[in-house]
C-alpha positions as CSV (number, residue, x, y, z in Angstrom):
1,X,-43.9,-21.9,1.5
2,X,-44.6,-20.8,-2.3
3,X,-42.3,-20.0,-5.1
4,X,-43.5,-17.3,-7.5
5,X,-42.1,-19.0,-10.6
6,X,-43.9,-16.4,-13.5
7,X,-40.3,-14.3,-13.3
8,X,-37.8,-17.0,-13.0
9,X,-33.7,-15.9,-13.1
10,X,-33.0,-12.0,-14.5
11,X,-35.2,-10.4,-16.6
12,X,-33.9,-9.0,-19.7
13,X,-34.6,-7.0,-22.7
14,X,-33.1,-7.0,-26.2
15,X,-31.7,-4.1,-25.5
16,X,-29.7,-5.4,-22.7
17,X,-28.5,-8.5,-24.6
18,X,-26.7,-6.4,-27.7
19,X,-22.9,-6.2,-27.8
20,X,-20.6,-3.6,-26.0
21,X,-17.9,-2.5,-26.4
22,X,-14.8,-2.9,-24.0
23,X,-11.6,-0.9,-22.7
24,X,-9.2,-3.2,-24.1
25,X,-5.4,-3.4,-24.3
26,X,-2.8,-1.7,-22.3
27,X,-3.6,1.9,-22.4
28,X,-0.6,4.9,-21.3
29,X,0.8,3.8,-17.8
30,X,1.4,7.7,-17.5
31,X,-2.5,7.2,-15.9
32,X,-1.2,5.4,-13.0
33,X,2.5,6.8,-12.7
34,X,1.6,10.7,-13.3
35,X,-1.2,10.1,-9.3
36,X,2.7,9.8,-7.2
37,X,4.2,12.9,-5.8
38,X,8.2,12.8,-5.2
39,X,7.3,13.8,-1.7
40,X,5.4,11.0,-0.8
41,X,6.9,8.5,-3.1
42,X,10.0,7.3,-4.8
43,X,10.6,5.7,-8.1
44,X,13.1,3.9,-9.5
45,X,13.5,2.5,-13.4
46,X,15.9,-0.5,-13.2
47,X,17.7,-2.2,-16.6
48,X,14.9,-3.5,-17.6
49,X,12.9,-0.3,-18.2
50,X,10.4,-1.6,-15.5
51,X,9.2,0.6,-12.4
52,X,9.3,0.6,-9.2
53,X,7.4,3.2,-6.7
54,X,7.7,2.7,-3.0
55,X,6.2,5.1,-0.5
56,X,8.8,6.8,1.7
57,X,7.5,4.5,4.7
58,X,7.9,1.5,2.5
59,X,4.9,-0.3,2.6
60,X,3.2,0.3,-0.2
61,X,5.1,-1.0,-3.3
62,X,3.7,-0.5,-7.2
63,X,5.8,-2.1,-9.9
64,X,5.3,-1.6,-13.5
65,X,6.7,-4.8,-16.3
66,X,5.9,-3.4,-19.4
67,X,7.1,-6.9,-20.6
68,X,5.9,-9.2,-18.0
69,X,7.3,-9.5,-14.5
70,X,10.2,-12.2,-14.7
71,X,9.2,-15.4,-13.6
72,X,5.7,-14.8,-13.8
73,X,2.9,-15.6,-16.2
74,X,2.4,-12.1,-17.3
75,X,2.0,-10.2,-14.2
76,X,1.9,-6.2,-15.7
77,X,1.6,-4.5,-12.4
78,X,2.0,-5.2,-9.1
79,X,0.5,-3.7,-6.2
80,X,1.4,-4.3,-2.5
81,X,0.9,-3.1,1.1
82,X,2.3,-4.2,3.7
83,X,0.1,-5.1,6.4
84,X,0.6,-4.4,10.1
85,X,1.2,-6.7,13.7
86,X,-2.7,-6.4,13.7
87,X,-4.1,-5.9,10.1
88,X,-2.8,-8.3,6.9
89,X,-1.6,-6.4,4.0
90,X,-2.8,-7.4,0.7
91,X,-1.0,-7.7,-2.9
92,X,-3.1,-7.5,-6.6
93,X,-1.7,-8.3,-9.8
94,X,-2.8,-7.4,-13.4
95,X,-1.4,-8.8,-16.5
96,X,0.3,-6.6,-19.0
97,X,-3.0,-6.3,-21.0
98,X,-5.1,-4.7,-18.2
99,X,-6.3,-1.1,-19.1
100,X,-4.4,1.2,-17.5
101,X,-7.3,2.9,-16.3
102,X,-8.0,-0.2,-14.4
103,X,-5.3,0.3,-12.6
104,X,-4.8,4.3,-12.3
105,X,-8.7,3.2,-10.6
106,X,-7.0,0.7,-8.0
107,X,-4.1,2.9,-7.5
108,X,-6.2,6.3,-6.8
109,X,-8.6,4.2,-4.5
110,X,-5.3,2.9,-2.0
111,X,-4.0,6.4,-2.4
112,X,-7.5,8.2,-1.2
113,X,-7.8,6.0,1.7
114,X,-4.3,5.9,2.9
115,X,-3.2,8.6,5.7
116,X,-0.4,9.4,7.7
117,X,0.2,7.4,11.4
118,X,-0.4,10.3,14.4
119,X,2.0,10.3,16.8
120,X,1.1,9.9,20.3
């Protein structure tokens, strides 16, 4: 066996290796919160200002902490589903710094691929 070692790891230009420039900080959560309809969703604000949305079936779950989640180390968001008796459900975090584009992006993606359960 031979190794061609002329083009070892990634090749690269100058070009490629300049600075870019980054979505940083928070962003408007109106990104994420404006993609839920009442009829498929419920919110609720509690006395913290944070915000809950829950689908009507209950098992998918978004929370906003505009302050960090209690107890946490800085959870911003919080999305859930619950899983089924033959599928896990899954739960993602992001810290109150993540764009909130990053997680309108997340959001819209579990939203796209949800659909309703046909009834024998």
């Amino acid at each position: 066996m031979t190794v061609d070692t002329a083009k070892p790891g990634f090749s690269t230009t100058i070009e490629a290796l300049r600075l870019h420039t980054w979505r940083l900080g928070p962003g408007q959560p109106a990104m994420v919160i404006d993609q839920f309809t009442d009829e498929d969703f419920k919110l609720v604000v509690d006395d913290r200002a944070d915000m809950h949305i829950n689908s009507r079936d209950g098992r998918f779950y978004l929370g906003w902490f505009p302050t960090g989640r209690p107890g946490t180390d800085g959870d911003g968001w919080v999305l859930a589903v619950t899983g089924t008796a033959t599928a896990p459900g899954y739960r993602v975090t992001f810290d109150t710094e993540t764009p909130a584009q990053v997680v309108a992006a997340a959001v819209a993606e579990v939203i796209a691929t949800s659909a309703p359960v046909r009834s024998a």
